[in-house]
N, CA, C and O atoms as CSV, one atom per row, in Angstrom:
chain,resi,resn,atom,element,x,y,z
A,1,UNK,N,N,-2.835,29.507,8.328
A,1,UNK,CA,C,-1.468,29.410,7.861
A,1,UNK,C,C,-1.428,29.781,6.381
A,1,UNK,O,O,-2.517,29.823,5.808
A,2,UNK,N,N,-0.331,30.055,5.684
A,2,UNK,CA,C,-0.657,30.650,4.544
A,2,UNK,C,C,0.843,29.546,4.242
A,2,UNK,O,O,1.290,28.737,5.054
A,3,UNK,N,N,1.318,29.794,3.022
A,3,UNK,CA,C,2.169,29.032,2.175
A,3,UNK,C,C,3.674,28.219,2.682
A,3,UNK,O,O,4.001,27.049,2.483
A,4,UNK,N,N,4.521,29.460,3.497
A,4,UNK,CA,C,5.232,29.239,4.336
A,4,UNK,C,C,4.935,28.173,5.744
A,4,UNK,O,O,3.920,28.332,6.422
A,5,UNK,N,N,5.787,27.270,6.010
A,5,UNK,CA,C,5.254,26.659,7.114
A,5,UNK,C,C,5.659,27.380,7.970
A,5,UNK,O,O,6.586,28.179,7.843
A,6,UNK,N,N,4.861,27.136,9.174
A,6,UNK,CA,C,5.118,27.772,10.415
A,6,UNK,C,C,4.664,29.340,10.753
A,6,UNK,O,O,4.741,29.833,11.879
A,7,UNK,N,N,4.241,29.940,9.722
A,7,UNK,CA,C,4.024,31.619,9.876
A,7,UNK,C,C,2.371,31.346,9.540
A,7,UNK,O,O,1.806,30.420,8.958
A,8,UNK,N,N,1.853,32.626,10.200
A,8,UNK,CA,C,0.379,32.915,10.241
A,8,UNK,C,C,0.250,33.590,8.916
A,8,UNK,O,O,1.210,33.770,8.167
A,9,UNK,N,N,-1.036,33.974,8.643
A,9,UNK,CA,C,-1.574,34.897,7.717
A,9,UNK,C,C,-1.378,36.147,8.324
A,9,UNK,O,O,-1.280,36.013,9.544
A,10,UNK,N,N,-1.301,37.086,8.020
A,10,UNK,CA,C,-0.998,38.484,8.554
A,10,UNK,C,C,-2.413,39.378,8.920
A,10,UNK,O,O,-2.623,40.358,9.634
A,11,UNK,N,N,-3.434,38.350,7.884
A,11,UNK,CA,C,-5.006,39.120,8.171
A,11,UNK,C,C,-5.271,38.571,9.871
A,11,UNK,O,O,-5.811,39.241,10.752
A,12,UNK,N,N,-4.786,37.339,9.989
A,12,UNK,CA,C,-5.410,36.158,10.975
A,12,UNK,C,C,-4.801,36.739,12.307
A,12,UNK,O,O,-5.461,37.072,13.291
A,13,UNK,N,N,-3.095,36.821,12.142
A,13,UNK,CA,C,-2.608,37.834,13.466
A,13,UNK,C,C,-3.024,39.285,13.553
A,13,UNK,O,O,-2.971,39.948,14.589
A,14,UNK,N,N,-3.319,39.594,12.721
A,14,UNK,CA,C,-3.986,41.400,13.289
A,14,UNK,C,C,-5.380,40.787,13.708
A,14,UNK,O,O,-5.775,41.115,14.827
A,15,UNK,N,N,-6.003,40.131,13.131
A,15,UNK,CA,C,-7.390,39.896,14.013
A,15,UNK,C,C,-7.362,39.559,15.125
A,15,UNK,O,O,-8.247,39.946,15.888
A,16,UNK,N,N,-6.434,38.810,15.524
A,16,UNK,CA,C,-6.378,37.789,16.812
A,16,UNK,C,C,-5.976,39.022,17.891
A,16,UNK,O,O,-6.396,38.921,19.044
A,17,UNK,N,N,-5.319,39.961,17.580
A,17,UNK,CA,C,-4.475,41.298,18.319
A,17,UNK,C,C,-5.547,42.044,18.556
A,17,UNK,O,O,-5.631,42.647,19.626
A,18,UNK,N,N,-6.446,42.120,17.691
A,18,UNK,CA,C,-7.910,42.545,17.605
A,18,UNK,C,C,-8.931,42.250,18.893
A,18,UNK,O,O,-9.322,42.993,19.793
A,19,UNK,N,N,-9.138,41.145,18.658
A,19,UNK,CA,C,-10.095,39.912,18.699
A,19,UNK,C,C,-9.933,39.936,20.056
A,19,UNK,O,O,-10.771,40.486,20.770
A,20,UNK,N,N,-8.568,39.197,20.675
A,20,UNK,CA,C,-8.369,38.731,21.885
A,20,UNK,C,C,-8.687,39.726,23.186
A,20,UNK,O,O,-9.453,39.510,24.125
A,21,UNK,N,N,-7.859,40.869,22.936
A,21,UNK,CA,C,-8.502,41.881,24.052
A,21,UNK,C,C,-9.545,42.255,24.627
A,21,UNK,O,O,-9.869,42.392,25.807
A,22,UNK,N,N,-10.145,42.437,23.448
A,22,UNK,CA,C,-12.008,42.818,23.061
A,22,UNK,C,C,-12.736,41.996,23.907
A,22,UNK,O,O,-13.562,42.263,24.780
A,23,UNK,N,N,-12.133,40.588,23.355
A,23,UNK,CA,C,-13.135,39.745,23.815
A,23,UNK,C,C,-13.176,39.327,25.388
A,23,UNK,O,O,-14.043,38.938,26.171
A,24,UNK,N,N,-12.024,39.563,25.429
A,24,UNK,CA,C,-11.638,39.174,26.891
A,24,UNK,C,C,-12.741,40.498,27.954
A,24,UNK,O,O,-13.661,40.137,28.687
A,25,UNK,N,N,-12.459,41.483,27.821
A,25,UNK,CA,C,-13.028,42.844,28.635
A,25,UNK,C,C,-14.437,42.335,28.562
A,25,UNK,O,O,-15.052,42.108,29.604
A,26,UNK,N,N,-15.066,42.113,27.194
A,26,UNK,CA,C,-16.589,41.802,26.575
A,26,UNK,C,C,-16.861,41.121,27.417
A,26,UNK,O,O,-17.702,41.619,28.164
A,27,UNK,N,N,-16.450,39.896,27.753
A,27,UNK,CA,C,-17.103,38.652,28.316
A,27,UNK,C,C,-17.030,39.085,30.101
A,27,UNK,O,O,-17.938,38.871,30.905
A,28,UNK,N,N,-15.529,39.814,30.444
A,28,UNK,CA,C,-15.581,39.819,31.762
A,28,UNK,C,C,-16.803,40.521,32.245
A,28,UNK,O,O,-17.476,40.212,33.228
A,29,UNK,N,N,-17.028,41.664,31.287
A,29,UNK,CA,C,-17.829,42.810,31.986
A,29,UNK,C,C,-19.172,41.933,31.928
A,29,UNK,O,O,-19.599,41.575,33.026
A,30,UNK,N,N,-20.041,41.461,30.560
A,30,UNK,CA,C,-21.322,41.060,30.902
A,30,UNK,C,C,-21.155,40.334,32.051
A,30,UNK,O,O,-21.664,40.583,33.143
A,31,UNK,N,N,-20.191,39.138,31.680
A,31,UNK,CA,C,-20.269,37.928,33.243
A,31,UNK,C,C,-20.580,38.635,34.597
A,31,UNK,O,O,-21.413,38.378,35.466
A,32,UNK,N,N,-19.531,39.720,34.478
A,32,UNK,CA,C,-19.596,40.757,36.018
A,32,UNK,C,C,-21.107,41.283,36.122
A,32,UNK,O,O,-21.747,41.249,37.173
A,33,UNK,N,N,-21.678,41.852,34.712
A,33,UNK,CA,C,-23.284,42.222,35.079
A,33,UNK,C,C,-24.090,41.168,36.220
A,33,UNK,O,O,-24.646,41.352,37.303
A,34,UNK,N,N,-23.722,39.504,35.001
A,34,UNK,CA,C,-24.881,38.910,35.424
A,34,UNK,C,C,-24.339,38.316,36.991
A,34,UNK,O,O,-24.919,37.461,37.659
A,35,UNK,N,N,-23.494,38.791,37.230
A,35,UNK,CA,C,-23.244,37.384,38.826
A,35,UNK,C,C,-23.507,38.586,39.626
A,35,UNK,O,O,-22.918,39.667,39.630
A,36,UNK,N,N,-24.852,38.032,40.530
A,36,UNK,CA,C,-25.293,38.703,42.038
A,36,UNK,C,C,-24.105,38.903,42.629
A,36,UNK,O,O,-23.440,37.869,42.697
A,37,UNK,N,N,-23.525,39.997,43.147
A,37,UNK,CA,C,-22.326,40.016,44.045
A,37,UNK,C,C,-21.312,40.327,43.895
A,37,UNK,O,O,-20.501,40.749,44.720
A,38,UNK,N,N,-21.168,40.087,42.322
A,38,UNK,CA,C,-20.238,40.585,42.166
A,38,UNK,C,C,-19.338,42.014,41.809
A,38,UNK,O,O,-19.353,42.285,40.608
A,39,UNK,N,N,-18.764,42.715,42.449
A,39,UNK,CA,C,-18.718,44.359,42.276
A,39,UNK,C,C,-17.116,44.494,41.727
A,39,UNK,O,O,-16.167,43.944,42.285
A,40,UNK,N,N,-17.035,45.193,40.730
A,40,UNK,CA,C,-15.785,45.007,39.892
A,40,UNK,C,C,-14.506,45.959,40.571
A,40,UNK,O,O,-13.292,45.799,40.448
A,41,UNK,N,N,-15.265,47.000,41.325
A,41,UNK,CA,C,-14.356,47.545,41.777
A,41,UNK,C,C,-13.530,46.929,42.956
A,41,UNK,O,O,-12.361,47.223,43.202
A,42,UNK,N,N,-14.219,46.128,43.580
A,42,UNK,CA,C,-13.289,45.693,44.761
A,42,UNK,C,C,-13.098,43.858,44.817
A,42,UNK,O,O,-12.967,43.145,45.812
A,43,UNK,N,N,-13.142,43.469,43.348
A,43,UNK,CA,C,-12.680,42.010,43.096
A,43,UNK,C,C,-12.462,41.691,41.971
A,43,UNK,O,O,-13.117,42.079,41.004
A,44,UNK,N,N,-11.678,41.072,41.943
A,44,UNK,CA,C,-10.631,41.006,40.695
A,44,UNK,C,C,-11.636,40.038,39.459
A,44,UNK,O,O,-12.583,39.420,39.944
A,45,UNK,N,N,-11.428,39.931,37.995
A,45,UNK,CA,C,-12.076,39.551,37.275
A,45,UNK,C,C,-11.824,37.742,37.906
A,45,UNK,O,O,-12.684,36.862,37.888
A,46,UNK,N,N,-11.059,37.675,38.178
A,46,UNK,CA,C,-10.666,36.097,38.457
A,46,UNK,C,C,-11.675,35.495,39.234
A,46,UNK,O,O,-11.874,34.305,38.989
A,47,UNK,N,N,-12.356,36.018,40.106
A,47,UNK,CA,C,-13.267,35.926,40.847
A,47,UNK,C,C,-14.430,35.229,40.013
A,47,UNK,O,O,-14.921,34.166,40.392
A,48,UNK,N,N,-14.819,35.843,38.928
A,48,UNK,CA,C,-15.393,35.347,37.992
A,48,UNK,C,C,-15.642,33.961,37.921
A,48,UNK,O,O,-16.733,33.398,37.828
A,49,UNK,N,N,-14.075,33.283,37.995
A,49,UNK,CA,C,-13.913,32.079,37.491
A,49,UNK,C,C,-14.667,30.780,38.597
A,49,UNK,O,O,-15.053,29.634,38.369
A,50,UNK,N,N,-14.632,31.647,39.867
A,50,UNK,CA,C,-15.448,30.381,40.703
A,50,UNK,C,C,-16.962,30.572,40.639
A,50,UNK,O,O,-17.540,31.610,40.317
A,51,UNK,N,N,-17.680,29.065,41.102
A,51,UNK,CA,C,-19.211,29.198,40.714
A,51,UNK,C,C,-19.584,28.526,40.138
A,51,UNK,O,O,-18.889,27.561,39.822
A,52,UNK,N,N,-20.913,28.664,39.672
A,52,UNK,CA,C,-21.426,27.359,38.901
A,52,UNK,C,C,-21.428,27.763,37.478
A,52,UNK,O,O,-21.510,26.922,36.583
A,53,UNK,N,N,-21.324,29.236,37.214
A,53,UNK,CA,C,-20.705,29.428,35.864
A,53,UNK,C,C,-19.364,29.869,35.730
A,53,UNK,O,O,-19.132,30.676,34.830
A,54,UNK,N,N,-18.503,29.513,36.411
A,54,UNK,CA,C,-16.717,30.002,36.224
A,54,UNK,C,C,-16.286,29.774,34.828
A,54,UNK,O,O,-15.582,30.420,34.053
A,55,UNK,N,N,-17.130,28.296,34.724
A,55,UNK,CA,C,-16.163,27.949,32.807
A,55,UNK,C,C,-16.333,28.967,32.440
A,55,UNK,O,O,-15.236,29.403,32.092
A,56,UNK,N,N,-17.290,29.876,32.242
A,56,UNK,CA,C,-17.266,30.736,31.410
A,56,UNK,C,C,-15.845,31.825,31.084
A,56,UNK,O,O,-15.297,32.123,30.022
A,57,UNK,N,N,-15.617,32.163,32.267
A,57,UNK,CA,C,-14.811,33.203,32.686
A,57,UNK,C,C,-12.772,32.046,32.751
A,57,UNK,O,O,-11.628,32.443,32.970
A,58,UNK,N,N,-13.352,30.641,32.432
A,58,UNK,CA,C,-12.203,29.793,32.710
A,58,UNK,C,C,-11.518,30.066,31.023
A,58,UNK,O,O,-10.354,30.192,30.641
A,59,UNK,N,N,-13.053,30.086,30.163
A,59,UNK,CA,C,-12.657,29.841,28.831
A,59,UNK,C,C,-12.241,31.364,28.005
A,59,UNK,O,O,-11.558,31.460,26.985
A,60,UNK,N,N,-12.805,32.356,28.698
A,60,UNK,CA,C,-12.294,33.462,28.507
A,60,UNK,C,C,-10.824,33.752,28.380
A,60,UNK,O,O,-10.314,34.251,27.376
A,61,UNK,N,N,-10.069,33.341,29.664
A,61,UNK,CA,C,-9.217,33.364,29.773
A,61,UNK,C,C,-8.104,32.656,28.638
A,61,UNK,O,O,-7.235,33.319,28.073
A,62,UNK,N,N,-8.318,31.168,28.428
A,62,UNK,CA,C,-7.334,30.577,27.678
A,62,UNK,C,C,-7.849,30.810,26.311
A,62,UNK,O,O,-6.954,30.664,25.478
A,63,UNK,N,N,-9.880,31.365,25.417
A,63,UNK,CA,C,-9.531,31.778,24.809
A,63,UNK,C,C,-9.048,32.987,24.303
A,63,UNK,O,O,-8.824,33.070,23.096
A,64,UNK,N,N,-8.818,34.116,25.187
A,64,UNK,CA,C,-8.612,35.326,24.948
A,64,UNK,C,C,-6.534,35.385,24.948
A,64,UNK,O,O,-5.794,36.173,24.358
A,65,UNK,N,N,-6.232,34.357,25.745
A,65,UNK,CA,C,-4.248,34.428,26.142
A,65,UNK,C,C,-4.034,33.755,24.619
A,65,UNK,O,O,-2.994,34.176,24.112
A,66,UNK,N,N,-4.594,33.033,23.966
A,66,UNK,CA,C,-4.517,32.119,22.628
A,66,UNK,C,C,-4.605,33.150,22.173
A,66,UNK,O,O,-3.588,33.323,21.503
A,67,UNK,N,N,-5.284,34.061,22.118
A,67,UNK,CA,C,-5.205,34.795,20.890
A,67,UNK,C,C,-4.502,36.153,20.683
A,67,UNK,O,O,-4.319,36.728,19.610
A,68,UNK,N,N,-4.157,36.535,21.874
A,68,UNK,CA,C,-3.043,37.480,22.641
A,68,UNK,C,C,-1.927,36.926,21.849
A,68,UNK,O,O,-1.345,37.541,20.956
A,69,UNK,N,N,-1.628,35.539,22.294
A,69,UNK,CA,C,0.114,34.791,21.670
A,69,UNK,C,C,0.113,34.451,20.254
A,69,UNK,O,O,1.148,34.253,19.619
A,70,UNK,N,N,-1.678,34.352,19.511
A,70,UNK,CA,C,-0.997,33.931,18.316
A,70,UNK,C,C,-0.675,35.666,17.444
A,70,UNK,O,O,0.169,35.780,16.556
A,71,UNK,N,N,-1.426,36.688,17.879
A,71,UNK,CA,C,-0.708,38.166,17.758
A,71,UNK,C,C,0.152,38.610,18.418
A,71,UNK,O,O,0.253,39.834,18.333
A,72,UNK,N,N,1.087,37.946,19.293
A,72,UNK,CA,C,2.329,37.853,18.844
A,72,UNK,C,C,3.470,36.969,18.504
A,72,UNK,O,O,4.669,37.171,18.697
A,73,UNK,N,N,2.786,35.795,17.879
A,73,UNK,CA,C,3.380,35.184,16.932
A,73,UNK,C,C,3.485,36.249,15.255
A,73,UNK,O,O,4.334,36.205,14.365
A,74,UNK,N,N,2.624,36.844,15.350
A,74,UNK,CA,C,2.229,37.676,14.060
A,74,UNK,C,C,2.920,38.347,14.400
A,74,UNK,O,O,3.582,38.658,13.410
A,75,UNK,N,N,3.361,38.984,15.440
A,75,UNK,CA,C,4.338,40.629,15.246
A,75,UNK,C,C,5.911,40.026,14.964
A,75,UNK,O,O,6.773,40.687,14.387
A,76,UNK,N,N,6.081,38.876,15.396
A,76,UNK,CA,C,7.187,38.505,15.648
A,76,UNK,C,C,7.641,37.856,14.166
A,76,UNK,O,O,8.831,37.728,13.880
A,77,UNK,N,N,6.658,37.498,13.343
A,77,UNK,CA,C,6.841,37.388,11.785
A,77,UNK,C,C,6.824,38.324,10.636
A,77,UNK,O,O,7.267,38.231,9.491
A,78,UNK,N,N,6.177,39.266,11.281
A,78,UNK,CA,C,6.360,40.539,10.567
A,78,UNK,C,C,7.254,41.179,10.821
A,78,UNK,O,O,7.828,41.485,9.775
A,79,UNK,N,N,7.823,41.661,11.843
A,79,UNK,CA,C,9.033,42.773,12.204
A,79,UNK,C,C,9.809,41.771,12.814
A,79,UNK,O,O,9.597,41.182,13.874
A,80,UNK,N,N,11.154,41.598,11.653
A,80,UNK,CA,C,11.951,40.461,12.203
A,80,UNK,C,C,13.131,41.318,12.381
A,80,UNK,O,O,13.985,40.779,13.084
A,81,UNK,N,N,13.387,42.303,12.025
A,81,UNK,CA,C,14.425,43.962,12.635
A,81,UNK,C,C,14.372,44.282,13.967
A,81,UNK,O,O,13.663,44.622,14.913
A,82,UNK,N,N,15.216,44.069,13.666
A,82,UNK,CA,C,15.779,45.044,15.437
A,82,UNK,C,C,15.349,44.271,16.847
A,82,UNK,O,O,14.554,43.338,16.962
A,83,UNK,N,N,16.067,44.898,17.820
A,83,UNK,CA,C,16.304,44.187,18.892
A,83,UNK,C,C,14.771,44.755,19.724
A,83,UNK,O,O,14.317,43.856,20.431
A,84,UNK,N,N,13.956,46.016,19.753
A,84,UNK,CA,C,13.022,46.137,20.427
A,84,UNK,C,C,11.717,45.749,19.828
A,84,UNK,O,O,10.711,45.832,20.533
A,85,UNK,N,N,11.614,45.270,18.414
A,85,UNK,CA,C,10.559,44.080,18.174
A,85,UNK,C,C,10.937,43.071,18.864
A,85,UNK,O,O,10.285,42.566,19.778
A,86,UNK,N,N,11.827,42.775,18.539
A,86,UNK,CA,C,11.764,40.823,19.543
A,86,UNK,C,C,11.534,41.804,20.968
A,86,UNK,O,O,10.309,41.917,20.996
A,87,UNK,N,N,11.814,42.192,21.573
A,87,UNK,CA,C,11.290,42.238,23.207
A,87,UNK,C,C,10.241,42.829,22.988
A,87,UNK,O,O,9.655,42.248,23.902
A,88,UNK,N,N,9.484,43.472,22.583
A,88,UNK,CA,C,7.727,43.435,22.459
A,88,UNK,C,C,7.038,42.744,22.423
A,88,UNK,O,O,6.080,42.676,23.192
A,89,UNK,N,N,7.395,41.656,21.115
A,89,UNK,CA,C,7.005,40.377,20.706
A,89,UNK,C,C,7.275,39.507,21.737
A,89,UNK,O,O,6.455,38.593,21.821
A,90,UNK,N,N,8.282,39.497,22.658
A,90,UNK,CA,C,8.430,38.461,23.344
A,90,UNK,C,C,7.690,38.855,24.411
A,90,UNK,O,O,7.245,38.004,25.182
A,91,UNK,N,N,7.437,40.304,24.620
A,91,UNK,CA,C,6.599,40.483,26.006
A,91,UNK,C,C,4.912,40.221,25.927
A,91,UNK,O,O,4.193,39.835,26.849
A,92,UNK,N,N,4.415,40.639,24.174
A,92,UNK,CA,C,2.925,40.014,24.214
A,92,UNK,C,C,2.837,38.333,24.347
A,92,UNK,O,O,1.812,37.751,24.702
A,93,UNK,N,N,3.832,37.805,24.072
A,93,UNK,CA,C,3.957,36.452,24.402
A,93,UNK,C,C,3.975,35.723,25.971
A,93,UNK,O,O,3.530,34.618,26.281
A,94,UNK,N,N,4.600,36.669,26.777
A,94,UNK,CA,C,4.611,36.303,27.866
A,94,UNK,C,C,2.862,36.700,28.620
A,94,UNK,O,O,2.356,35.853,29.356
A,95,UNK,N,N,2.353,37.595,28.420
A,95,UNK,CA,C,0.977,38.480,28.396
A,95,UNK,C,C,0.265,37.053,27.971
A,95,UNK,O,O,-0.318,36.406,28.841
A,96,UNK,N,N,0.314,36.676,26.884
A,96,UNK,CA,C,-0.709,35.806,26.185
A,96,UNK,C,C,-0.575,34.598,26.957
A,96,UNK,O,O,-1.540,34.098,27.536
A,97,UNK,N,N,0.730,34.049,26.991
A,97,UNK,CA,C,0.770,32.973,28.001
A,97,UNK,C,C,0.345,32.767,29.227
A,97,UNK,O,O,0.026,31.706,29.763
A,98,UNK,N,N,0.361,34.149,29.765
A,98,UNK,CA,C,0.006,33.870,30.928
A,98,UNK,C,C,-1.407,33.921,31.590
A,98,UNK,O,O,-1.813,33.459,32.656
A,99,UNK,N,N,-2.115,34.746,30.451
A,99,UNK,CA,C,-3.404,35.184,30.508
A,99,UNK,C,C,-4.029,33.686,30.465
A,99,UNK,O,O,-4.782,33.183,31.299
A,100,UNK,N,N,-3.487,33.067,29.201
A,100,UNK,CA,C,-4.043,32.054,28.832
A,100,UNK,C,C,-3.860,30.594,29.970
A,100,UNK,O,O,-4.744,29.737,29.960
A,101,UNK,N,N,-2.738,30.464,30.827
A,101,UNK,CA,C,-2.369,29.941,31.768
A,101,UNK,C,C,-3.318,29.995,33.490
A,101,UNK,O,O,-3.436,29.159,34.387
A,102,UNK,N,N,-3.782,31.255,33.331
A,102,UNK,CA,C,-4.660,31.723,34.760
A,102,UNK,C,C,-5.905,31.044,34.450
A,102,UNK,O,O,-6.684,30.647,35.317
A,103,UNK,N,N,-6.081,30.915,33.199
A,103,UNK,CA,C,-7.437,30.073,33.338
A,103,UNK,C,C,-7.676,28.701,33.825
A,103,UNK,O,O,-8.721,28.708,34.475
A,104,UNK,N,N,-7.104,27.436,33.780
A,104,UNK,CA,C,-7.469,26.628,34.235
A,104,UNK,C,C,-6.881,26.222,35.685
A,104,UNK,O,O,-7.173,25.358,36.512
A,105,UNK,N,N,-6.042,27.115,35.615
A,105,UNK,CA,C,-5.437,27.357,37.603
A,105,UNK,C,C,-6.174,28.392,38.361
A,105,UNK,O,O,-5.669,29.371,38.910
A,106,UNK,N,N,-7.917,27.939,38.318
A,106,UNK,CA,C,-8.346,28.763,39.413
A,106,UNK,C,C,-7.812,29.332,40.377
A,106,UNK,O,O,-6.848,28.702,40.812
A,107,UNK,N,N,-8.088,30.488,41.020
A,107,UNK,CA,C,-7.784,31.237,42.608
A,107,UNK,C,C,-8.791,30.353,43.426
A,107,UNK,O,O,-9.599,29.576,42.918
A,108,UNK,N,N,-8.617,30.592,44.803
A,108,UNK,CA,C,-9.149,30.381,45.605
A,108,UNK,C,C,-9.977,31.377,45.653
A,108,UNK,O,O,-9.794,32.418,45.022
A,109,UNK,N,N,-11.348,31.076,46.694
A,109,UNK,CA,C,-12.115,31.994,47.214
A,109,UNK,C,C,-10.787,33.418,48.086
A,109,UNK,O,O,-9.771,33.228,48.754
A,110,UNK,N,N,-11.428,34.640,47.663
A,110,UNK,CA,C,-10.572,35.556,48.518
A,110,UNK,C,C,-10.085,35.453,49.725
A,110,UNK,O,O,-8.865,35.523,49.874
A,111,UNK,N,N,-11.098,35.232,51.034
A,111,UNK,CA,C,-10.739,34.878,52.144
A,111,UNK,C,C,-10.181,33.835,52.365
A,111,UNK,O,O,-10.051,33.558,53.557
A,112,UNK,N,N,-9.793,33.139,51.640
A,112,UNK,CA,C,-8.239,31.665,52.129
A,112,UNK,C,C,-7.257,32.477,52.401
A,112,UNK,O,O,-6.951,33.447,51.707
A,113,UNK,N,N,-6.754,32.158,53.339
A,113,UNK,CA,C,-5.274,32.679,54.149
A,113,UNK,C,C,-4.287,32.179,53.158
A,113,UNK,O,O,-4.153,31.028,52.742
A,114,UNK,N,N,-3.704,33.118,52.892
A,114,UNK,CA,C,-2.120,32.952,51.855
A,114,UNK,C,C,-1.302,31.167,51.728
A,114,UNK,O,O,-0.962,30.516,50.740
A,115,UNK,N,N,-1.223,30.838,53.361
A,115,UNK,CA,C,-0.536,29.643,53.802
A,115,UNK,C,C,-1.644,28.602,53.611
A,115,UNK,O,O,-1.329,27.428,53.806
A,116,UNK,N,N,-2.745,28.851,53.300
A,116,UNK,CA,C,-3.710,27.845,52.871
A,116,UNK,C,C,-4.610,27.157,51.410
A,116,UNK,O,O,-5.362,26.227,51.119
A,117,UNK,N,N,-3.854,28.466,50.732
A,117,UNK,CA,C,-4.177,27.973,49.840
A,117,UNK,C,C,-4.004,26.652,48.393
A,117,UNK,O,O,-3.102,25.903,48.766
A,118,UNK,N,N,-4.320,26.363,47.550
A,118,UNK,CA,C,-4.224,25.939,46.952
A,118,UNK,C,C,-3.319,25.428,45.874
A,118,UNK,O,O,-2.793,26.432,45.393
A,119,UNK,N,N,-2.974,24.591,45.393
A,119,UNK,CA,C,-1.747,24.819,44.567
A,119,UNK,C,C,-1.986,25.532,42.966
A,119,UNK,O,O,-1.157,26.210,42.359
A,120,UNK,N,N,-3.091,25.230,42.596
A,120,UNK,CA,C,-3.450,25.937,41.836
A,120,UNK,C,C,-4.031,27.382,41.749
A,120,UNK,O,O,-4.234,27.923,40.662
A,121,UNK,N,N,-4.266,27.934,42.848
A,121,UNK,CA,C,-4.592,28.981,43.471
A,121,UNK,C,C,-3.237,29.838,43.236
A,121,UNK,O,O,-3.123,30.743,42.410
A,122,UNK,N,N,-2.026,29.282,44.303
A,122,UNK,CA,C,-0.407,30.194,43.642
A,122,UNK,C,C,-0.209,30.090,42.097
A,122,UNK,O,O,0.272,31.056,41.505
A,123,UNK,N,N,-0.554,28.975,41.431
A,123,UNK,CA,C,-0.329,29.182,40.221
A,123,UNK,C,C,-0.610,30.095,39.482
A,123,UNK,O,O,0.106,30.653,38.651
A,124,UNK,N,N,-2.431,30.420,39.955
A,124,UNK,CA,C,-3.294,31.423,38.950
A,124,UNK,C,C,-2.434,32.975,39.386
A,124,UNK,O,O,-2.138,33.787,38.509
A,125,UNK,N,N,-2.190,33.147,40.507
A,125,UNK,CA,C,-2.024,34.501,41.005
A,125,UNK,C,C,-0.238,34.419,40.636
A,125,UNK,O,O,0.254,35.545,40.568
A,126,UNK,N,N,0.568,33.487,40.444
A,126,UNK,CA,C,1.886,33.983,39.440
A,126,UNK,C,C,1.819,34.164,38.397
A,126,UNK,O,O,2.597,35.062,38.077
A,127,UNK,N,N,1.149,33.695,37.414
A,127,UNK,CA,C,0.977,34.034,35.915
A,127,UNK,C,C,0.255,34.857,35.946
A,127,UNK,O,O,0.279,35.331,34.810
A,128,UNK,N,N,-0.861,35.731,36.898
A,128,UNK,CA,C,-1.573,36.894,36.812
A,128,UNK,C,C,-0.413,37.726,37.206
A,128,UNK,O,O,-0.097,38.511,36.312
A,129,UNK,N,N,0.440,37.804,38.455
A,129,UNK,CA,C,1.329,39.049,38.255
A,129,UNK,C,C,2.338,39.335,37.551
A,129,UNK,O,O,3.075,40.291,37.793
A,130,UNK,N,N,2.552,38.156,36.146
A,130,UNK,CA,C,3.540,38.191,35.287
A,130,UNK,C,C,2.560,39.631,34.560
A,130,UNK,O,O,3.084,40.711,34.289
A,131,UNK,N,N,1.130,39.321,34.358
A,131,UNK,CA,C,0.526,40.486,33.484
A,131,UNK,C,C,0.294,41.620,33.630
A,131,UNK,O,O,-0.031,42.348,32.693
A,132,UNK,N,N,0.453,42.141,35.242
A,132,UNK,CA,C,0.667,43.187,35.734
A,132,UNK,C,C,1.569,43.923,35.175
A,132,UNK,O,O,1.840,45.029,35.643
């Protein structure tokens, strides 16, 4: 935070805009190296998240959507003009939220039948097709 309450540093939101993406791809792809089985082309990174190492891929998630939303908390303090900053800003916000939201609402294993799944299971897969 810098002097103003409530507004970021401007170094801290370009890093985080930085930071968050990067890190997110970084972590999915090694994780995807190291798990036997797992083949990226025909399963979604979420997949990741079950297992005996999922935290990993749990913490990815909420820390990579944290840092998605606090860059665009930063865009949204910097470009306070015009009507298609705020809907940018409001759309990396929705992105960050939701990214950051899929993480602790695991999916189910793939093969659960739609009508069987989980409640946290619909959760993870609505805030994932908000990011679509």
């Amino acid at each position: 935070m810098n002097g103003r309450r409530g507004t970021i540093s401007p170094r801290i939101g370009a890093w985080a805009g930085v930071v968050g993406p990067l890190l997110f791809i970084v972590i999915f792809t090694i994780e995807g190296w190291l798990r036997p089985g797992y083949d990226p082309r025909s399963m979604f990174v979420s997949a990741l998240s079950l297992g005996p190492r999922g935290g990993i891929q749990i913490a990815n998630f909420v820390i990579s959507g944290a840092l998605i939303a606090l860059f665009a908390r930063h865009v949204t303090s910097e470009f306070k003009e015009g009507k298609l900053w705020r809907i940018g800003a409001g759309l990396l916000s929705i992105i960050g939220f939701s990214i950051l939201a899929s993480g602790p609402f695991v999916m189910d294993p793939v093969g659960v039948p739609f009508f069987e799944m989980s409640w946290h299971s619909y959760l993870h897969y609505a805030f994932g097709n908000l990011v679509r």
